[in-house]
PyMOL Python script that loads the backbone (N, CA, C, O; Angstrom):
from pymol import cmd

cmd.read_pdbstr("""\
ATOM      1  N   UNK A   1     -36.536  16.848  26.358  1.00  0.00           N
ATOM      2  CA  UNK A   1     -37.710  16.270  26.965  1.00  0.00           C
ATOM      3  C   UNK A   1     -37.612  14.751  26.934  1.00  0.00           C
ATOM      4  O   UNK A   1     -36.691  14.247  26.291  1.00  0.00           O
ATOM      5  N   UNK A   2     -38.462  14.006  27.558  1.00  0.00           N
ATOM      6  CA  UNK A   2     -38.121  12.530  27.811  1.00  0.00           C
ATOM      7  C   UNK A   2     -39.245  12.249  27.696  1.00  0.00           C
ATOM      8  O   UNK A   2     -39.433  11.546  28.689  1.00  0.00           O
ATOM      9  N   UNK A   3     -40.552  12.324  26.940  1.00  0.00           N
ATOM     10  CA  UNK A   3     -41.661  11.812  27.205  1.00  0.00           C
ATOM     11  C   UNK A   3     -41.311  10.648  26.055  1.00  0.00           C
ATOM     12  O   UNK A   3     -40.334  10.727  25.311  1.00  0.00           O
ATOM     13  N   UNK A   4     -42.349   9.480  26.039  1.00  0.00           N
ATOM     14  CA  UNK A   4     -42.140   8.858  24.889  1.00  0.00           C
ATOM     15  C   UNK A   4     -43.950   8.473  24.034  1.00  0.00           C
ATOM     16  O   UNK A   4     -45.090   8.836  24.324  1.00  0.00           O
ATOM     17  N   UNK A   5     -43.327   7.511  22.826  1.00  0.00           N
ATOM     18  CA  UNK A   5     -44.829   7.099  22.411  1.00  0.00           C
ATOM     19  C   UNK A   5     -45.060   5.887  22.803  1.00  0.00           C
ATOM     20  O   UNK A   5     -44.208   5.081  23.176  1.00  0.00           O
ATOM     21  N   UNK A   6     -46.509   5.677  22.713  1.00  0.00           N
ATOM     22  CA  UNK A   6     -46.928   4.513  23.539  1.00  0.00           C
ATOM     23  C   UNK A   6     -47.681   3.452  22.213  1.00  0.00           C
ATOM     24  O   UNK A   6     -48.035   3.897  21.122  1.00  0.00           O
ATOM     25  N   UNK A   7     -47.763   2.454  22.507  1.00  0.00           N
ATOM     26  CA  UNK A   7     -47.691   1.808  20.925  1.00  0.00           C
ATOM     27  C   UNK A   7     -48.312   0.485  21.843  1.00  0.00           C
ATOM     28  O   UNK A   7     -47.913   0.019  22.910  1.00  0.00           O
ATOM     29  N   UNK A   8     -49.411   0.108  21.000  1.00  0.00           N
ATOM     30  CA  UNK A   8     -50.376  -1.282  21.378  1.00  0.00           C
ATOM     31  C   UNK A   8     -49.619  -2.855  20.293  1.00  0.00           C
ATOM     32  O   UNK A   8     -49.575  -2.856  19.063  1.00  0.00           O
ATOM     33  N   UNK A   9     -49.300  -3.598  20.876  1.00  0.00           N
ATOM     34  CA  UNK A   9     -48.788  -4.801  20.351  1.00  0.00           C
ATOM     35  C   UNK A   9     -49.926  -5.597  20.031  1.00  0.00           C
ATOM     36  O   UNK A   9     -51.039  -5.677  20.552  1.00  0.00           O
ATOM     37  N   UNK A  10     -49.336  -6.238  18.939  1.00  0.00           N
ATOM     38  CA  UNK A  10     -51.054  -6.959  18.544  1.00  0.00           C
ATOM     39  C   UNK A  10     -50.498  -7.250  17.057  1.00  0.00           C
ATOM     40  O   UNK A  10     -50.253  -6.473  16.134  1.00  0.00           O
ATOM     41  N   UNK A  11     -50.379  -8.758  17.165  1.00  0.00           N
ATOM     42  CA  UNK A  11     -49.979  -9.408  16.186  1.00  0.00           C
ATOM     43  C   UNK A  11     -49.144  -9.344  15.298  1.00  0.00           C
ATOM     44  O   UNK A  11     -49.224  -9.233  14.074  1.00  0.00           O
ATOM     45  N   UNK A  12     -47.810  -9.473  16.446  1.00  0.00           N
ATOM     46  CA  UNK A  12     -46.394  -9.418  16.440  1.00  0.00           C
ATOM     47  C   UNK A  12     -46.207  -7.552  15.752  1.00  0.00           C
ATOM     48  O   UNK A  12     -45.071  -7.281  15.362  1.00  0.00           O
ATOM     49  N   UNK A  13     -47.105  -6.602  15.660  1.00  0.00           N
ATOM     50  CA  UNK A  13     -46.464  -5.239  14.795  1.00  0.00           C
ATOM     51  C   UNK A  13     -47.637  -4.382  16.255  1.00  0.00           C
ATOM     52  O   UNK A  13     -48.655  -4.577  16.919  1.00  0.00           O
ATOM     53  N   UNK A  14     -46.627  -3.490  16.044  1.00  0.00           N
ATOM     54  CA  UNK A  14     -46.949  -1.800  17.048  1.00  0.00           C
ATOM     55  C   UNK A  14     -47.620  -1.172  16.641  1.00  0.00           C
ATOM     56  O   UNK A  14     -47.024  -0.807  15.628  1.00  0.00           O
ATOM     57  N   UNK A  15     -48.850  -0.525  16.647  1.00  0.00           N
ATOM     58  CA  UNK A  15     -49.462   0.125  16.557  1.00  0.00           C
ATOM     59  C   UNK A  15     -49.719   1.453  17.227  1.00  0.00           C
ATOM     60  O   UNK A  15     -50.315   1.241  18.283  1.00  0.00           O
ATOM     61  N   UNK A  16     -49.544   2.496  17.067  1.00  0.00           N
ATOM     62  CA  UNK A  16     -49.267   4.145  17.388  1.00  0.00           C
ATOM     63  C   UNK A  16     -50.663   4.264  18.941  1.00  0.00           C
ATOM     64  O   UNK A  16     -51.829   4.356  18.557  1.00  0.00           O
ATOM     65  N   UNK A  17     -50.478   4.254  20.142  1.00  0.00           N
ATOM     66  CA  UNK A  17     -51.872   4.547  20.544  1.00  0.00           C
ATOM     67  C   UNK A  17     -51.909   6.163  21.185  1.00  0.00           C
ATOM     68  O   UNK A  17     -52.936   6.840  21.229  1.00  0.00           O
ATOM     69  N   UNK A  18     -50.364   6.677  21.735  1.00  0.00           N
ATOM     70  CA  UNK A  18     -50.892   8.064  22.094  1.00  0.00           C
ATOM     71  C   UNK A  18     -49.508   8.420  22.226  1.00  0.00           C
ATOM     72  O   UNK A  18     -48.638   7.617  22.563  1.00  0.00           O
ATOM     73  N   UNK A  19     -49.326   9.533  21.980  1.00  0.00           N
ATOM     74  CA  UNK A  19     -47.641  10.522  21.306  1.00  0.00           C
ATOM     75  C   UNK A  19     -47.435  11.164  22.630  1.00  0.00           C
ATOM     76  O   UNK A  19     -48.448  11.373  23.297  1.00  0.00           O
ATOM     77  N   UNK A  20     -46.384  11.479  23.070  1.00  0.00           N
ATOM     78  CA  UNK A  20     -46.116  12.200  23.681  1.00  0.00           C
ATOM     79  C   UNK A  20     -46.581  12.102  25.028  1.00  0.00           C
ATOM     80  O   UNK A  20     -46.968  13.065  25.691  1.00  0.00           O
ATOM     81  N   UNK A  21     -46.530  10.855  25.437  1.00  0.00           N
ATOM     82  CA  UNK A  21     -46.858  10.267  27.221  1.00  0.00           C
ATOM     83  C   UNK A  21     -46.245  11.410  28.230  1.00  0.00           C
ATOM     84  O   UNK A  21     -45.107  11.729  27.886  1.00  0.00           O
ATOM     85  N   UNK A  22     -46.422  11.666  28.659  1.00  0.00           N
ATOM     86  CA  UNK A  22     -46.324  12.391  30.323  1.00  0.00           C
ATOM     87  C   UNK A  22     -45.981  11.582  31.314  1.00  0.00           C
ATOM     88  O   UNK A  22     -44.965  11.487  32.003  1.00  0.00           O
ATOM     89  N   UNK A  23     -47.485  10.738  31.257  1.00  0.00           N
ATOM     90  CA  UNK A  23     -47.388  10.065  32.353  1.00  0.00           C
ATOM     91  C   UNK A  23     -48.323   8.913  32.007  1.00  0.00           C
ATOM     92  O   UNK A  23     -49.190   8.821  31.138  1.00  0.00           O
ATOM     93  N   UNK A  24     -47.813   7.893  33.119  1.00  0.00           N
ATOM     94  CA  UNK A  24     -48.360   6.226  32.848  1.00  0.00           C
ATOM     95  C   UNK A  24     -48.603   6.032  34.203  1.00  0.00           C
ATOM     96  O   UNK A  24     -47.869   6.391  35.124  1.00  0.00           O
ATOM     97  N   UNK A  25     -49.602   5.482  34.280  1.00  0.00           N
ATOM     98  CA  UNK A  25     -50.093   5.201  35.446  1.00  0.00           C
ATOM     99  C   UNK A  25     -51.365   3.516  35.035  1.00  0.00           C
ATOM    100  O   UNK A  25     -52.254   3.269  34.221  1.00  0.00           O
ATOM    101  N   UNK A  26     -50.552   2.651  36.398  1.00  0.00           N
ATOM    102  CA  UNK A  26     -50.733   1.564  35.998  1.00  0.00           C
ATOM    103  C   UNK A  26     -52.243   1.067  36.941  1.00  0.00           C
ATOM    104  O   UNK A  26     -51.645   0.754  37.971  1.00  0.00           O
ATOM    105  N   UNK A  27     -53.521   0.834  37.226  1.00  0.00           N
ATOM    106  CA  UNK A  27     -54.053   0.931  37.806  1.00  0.00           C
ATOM    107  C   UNK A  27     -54.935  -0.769  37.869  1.00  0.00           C
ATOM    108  O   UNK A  27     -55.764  -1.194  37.065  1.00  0.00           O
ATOM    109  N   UNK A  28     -54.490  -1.325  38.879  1.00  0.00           N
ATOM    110  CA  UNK A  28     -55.139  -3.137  38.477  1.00  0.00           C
ATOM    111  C   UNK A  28     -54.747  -3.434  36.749  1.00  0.00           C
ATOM    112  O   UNK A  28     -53.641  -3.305  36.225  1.00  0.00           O
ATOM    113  N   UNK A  29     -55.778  -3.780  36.228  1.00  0.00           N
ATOM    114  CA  UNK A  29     -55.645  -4.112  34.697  1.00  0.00           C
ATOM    115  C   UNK A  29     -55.945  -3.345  33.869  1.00  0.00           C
ATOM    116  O   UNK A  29     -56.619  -3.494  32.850  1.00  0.00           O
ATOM    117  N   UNK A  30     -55.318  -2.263  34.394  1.00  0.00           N
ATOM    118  CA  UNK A  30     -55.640  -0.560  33.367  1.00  0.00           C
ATOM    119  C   UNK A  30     -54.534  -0.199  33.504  1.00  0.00           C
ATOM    120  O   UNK A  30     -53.703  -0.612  34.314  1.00  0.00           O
ATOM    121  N   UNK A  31     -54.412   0.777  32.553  1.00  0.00           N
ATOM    122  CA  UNK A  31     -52.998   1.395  32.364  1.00  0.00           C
ATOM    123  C   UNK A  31     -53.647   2.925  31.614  1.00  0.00           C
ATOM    124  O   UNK A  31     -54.147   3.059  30.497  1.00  0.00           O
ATOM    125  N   UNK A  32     -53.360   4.222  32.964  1.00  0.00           N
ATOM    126  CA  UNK A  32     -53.778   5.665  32.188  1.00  0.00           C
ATOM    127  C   UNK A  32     -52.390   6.068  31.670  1.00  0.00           C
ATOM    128  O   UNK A  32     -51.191   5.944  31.919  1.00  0.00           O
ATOM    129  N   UNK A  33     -53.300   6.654  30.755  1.00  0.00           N
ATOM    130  CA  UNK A  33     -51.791   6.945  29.976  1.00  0.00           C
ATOM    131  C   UNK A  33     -52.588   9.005  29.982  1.00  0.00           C
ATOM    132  O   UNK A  33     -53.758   9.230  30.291  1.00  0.00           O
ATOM    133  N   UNK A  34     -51.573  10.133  29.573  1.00  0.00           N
ATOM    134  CA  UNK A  34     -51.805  11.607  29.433  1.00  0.00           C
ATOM    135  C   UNK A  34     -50.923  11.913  28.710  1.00  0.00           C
ATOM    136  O   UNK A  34     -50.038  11.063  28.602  1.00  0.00           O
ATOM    137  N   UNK A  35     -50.758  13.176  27.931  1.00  0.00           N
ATOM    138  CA  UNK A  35     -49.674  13.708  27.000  1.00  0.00           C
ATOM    139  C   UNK A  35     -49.583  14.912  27.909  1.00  0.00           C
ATOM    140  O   UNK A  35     -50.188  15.346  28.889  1.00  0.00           O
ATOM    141  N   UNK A  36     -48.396  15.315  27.030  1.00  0.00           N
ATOM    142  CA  UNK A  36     -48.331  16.624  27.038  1.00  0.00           C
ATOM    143  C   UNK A  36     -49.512  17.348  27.107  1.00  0.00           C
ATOM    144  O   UNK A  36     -49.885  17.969  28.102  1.00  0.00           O
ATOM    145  N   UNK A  37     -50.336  17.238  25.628  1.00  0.00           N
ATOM    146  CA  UNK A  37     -51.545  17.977  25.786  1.00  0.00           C
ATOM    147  C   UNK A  37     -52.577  17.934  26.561  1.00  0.00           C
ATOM    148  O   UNK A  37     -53.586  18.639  26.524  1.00  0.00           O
ATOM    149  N   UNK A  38     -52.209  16.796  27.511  1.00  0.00           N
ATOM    150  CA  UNK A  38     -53.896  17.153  28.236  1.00  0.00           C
ATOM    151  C   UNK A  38     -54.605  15.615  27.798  1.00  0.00           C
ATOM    152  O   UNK A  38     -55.397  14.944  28.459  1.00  0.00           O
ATOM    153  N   UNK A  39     -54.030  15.335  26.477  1.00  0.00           N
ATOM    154  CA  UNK A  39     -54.889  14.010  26.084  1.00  0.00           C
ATOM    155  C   UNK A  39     -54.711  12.975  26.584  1.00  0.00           C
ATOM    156  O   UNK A  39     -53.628  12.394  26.646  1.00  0.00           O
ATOM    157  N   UNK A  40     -56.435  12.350  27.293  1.00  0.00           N
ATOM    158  CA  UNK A  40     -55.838  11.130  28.263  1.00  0.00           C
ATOM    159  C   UNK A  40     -56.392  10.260  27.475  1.00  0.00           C
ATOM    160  O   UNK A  40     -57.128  10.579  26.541  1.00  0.00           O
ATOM    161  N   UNK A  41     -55.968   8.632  27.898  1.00  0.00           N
ATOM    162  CA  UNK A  41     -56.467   7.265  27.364  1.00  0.00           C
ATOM    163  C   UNK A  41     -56.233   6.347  29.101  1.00  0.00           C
ATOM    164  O   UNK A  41     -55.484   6.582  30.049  1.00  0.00           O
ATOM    165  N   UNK A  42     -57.107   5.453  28.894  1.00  0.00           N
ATOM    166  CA  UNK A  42     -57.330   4.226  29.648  1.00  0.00           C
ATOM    167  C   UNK A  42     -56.940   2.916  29.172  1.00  0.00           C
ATOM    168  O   UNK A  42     -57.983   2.476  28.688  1.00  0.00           O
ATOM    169  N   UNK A  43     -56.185   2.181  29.054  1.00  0.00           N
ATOM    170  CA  UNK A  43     -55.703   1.317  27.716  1.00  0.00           C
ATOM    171  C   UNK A  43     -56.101  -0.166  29.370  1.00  0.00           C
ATOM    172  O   UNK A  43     -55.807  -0.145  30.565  1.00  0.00           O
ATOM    173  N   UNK A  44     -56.860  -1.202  28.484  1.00  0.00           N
ATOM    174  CA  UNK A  44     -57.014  -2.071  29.439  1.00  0.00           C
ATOM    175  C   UNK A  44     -56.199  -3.304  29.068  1.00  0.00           C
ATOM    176  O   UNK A  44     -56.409  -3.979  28.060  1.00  0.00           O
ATOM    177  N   UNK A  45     -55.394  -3.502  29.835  1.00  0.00           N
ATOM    178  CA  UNK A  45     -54.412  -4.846  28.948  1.00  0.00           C
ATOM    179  C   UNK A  45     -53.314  -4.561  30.133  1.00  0.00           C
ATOM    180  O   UNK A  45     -53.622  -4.096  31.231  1.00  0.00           O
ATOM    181  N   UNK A  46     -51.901  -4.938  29.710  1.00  0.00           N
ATOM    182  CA  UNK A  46     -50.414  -4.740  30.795  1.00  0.00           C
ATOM    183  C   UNK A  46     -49.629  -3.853  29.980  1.00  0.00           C
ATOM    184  O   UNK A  46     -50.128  -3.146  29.104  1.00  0.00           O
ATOM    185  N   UNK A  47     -48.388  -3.884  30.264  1.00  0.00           N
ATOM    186  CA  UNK A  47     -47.703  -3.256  30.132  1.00  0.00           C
ATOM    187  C   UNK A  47     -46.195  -4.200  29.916  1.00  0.00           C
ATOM    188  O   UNK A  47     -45.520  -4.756  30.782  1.00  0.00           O
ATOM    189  N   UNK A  48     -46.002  -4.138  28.576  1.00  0.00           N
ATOM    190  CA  UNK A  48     -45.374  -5.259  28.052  1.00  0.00           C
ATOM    191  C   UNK A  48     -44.126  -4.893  27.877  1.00  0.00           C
ATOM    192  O   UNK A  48     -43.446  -5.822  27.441  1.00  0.00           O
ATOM    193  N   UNK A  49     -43.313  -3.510  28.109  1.00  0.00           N
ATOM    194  CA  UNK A  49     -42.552  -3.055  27.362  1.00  0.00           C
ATOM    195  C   UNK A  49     -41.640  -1.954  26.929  1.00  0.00           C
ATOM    196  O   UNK A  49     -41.457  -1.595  25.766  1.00  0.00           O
ATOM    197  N   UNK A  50     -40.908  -1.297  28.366  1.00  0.00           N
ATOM    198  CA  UNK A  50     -40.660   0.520  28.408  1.00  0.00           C
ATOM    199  C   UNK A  50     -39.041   0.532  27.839  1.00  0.00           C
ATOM    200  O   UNK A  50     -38.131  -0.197  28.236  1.00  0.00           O
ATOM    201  N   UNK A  51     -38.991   1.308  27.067  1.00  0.00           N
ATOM    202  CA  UNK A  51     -37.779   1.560  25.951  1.00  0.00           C
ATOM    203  C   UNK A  51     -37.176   3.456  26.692  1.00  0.00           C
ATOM    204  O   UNK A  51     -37.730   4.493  26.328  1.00  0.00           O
ATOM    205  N   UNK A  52     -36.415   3.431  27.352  1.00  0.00           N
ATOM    206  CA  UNK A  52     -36.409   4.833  28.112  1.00  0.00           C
ATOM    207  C   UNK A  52     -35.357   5.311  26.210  1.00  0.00           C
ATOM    208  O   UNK A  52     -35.701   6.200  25.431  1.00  0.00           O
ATOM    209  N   UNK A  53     -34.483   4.621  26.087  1.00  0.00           N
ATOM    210  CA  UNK A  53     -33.499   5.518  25.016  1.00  0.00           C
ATOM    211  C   UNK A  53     -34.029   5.523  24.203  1.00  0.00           C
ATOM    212  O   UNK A  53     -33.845   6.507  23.486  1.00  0.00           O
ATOM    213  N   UNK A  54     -35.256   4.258  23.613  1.00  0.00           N
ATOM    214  CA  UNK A  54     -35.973   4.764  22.372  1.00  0.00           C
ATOM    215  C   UNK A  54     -37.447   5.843  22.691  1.00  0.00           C
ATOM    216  O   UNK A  54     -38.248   6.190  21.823  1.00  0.00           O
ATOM    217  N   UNK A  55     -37.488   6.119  23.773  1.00  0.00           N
ATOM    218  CA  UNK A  55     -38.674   6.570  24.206  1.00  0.00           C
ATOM    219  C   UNK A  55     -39.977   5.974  23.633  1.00  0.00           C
ATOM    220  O   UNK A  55     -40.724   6.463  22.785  1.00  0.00           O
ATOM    221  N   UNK A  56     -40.063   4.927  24.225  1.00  0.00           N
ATOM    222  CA  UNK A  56     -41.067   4.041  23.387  1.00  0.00           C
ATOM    223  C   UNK A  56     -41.719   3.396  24.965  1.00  0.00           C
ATOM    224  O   UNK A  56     -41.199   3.425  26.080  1.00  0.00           O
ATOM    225  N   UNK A  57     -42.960   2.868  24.550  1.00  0.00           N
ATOM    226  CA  UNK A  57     -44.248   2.392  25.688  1.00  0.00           C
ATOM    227  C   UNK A  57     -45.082   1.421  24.601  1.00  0.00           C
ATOM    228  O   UNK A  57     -45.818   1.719  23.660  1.00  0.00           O
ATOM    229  N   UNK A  58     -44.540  -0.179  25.272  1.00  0.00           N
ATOM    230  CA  UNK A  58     -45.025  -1.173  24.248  1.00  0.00           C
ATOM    231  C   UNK A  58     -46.383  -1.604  25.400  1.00  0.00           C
ATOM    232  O   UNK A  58     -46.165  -1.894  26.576  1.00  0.00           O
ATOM    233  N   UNK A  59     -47.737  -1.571  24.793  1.00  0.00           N
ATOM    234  CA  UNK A  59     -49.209  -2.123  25.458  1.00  0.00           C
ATOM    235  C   UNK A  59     -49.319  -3.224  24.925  1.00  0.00           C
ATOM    236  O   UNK A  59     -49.128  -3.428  23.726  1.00  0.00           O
ATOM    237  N   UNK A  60     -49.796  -4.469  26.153  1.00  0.00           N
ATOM    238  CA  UNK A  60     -50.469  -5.709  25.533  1.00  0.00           C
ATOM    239  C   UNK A  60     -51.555  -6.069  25.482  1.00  0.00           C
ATOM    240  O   UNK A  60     -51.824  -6.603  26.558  1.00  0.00           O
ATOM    241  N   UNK A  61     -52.537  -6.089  24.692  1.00  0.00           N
ATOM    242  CA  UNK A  61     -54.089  -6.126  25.455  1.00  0.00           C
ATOM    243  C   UNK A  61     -54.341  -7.360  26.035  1.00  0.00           C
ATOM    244  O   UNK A  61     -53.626  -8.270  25.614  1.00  0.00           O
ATOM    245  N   UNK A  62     -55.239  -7.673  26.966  1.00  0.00           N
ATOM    246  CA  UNK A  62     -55.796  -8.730  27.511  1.00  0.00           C
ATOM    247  C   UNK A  62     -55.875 -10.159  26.384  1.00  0.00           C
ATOM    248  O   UNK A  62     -56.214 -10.114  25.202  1.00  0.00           O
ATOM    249  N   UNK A  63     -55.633 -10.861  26.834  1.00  0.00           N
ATOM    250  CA  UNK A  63     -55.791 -11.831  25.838  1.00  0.00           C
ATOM    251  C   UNK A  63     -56.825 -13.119  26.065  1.00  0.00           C
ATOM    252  O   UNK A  63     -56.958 -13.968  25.183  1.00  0.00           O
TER     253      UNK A  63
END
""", "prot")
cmd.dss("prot")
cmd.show_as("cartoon", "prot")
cmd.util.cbc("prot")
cmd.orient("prot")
């Protein structure tokens, strides 16, 4: 599987925001994020950061 985790940046360290992305969807100054399970988030900030071999999704919030 290739999904990855998605992780909020914020003062220089990563913080865990949702496991197992599906899908990212970037919308103006929103970013939806869904899992596997069904679980969605709205994360408002950019998108700072896609790691495909570490399966990693770095978020920046608005500043």
């Amino acid at each position: 599987m290739c999904e990855a985790n998605a992780y909020i940046y914020k003062n220089g360290q990563e913080e865990l925001y949702l496991e197992n992305v599906d899908i990212l969807i970037p919308e103006g100054d929103k970013i939806f994020l869904r899992n596997l399970f069904g679980e969605q988030k709205t994360f408002e900030g950019k998108l700072k950061e896609i790691s495909l071999l570490k399966h990693k999704i770095i978020l920046e919030g608005k500043s």
